[in-house]
NURO-119596 format. One record per residue (C-alpha): residue in three letters; residue number from 1; x, y, z. Coordinates in steps of 0.001 Angstrom, whole numbers, plus 500000, padded with zeros to 6 digits. Example, Ala and Ser with C-alpha at 12.3 -4.5 7.8 and 13.67 -1.06 7.14 Angstrom:
NURO-119596
     r     k        X        Y        Z
   ALA     1   512300   495500   507800
   SER     2   513670   498940   507140
This chain:
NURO-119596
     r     k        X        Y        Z
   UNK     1   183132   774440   797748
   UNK     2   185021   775792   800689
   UNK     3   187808   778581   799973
   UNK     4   191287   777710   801442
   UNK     5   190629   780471   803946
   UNK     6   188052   778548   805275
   UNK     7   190042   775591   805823
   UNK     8   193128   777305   807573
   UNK     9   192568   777591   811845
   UNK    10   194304   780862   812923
   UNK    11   196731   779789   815865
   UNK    12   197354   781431   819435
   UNK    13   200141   781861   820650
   UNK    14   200719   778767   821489
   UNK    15   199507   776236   819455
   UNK    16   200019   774717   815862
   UNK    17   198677   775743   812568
   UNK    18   196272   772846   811309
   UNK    19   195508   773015   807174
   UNK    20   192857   770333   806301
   UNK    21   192829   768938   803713
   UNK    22   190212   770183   800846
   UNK    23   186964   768076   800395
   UNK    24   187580   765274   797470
   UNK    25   185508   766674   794323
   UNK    26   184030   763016   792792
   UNK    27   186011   762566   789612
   UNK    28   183963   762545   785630
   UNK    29   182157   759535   784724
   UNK    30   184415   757918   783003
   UNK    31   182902   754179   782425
   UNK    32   184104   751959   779784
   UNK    33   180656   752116   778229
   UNK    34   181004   755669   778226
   UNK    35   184047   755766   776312
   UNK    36   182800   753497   773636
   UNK    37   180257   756104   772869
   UNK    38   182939   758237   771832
   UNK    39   183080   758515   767935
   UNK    40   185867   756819   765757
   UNK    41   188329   758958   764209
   UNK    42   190972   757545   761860
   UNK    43   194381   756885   763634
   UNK    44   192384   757614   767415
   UNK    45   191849   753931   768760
   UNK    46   189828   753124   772630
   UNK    47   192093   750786   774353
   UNK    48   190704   749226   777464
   UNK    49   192932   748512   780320
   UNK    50   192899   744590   779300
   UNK    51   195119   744759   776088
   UNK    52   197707   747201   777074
   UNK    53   201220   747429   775728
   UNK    54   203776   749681   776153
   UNK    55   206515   750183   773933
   UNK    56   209391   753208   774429
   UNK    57   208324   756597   773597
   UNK    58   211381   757207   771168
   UNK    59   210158   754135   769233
   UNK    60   208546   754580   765803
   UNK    61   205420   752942   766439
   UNK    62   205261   754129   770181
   UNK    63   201920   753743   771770
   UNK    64   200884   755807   775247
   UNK    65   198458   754856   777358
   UNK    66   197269   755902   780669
   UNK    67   196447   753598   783030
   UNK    68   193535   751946   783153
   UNK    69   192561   752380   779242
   UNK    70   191795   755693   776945
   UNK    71   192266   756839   773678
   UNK    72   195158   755706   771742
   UNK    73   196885   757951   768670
   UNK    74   198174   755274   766187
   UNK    75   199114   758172   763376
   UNK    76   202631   756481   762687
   UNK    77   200671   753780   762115
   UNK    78   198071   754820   759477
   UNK    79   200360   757611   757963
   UNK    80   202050   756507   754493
   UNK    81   205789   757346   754291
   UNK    82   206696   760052   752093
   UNK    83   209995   759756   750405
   UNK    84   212286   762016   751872
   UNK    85   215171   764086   749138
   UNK    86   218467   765361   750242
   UNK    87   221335   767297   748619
   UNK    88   222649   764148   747128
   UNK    89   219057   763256   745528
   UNK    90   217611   766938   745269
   UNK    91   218946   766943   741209
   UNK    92   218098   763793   739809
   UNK    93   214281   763599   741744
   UNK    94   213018   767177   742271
   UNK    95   215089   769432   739381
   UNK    96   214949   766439   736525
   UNK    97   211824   764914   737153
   UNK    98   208883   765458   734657
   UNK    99   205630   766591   735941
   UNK   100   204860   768364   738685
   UNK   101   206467   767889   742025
   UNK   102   206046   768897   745258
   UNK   103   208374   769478   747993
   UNK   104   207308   769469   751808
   UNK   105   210468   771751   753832
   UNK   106   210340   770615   757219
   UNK   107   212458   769686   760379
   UNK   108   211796   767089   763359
   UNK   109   211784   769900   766103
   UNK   110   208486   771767   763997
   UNK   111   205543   770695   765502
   UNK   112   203397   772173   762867
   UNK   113   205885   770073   760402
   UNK   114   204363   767377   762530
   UNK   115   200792   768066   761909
   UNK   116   200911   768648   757915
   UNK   117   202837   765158   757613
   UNK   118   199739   763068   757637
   UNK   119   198169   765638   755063
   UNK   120   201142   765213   752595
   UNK   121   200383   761511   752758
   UNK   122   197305   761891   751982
   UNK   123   197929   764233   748868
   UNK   124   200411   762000   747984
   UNK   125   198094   758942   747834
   UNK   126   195644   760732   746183
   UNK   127   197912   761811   743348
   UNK   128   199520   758727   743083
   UNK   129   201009   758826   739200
   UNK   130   200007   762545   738526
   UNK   131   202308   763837   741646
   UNK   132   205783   762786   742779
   UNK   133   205799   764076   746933
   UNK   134   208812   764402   748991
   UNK   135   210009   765822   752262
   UNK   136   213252   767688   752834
   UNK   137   214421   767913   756269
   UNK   138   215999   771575   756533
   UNK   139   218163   770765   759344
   UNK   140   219922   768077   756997
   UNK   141   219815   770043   753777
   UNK   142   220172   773677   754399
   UNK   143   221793   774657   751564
   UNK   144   218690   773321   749348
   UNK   145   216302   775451   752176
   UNK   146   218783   778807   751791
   UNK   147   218833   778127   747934
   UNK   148   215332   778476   747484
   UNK   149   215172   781186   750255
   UNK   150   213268   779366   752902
   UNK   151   212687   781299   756369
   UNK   152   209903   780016   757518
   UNK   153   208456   776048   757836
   UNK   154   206659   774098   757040
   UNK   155   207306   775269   753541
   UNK   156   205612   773490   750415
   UNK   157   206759   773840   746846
   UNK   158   205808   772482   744016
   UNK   159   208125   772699   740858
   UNK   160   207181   771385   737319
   UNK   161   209609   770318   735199
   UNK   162   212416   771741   737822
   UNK   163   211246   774815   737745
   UNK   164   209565   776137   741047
   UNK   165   206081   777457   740504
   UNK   166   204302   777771   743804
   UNK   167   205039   777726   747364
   UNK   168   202896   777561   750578
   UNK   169   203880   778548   753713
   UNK   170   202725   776892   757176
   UNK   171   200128   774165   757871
   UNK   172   197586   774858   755923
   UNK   173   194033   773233   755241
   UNK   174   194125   770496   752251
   UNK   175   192037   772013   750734
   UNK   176   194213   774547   750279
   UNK   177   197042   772406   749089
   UNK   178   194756   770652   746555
   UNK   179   193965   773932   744991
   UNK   180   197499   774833   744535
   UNK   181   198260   771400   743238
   UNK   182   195349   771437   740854
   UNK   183   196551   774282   738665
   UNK   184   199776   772197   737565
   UNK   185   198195   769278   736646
């Protein structure tokens, strides 16, 4: 490939500096048959260019596409909802509850927050009936977040019988959540 010093003509003293334009570099085979070679991942979807929507990147459910198809990330879609506790709720569902509970500190600005959310699901699903999960937003609740001294998030607790007995600090692997979980049970 040429260097841009190759492409610039040195001028006389009287005439104009011409810059051509670099060579076009043939783009990636990127064939709809190639794409659906790709592997399937839960919550990644192939969207041809045929079927797309667009909805408003602030929604909920939002969808992006580029033009002309790609790969789609429908995580809103296939994460469940964990309850979320506040100051108001914080006494009756975390402190009073029986069992073990666990408590996911978090805010909306976190993108690692972002990233453990589907894995909280997940736990929460699995534990369905052994495990109460919720999510505290720290931005909305920061007396419950100073209380229990947090400084850094994401932040997981879990307290059994309203007493705090672990915590976990960033996004961690589920497996090591499950361990941590597993020795309250």
């Amino acid at each position: 490939m040429a260097s841009i010093l190759d492409l610039v003509t040195f001028p006389s003293a009287n005439t104009r500096v011409a810059l051509q334009p670099p060579p076009t570099v043939a783009p990636a085979v990127s064939t709809i048959s190639a794409r659906r070679s790709l592997p399937e991942c839960a919550g990644l979807k192939i969207q041809s260019s045929s079927k797309r929507s667009f909805a408003s990147l602030n929604s909920r459910n939002s969808r992006v596409f580029r033009q002309g198809g790609g790969i789609v990330c429908e995580a809103s879609e296939t994460a469940l909802d964990v309850p979320t506790v506040t100051d108001a709720t914080w006494q009756s569902l975390v402190l009073k509850s029986v069992g073990p509970v666990l408590v996911e500190f978090w805010a909306s600005w976190c993108g690692p927050c972002r990233m453990i959310h589907p894995l909280i699901a997940e736990l929460s699903k699995q534990y369905a009936g052994k495990l109460k999960c919720f999510k505290l937003n720290t931005d909305d609740s920061p007396s419950i977040a100073t209380q229990y001294g947090i400084r850094s998030i994401p932040t997981i607790m879990i307290f059994v019988n309203g007493e705090k007995k672990d915590a976990v600090i960033g996004a961690v692997p589920k497996s090591t959540l499950t361990a941590s979980i597993e020795k309250y049970l």
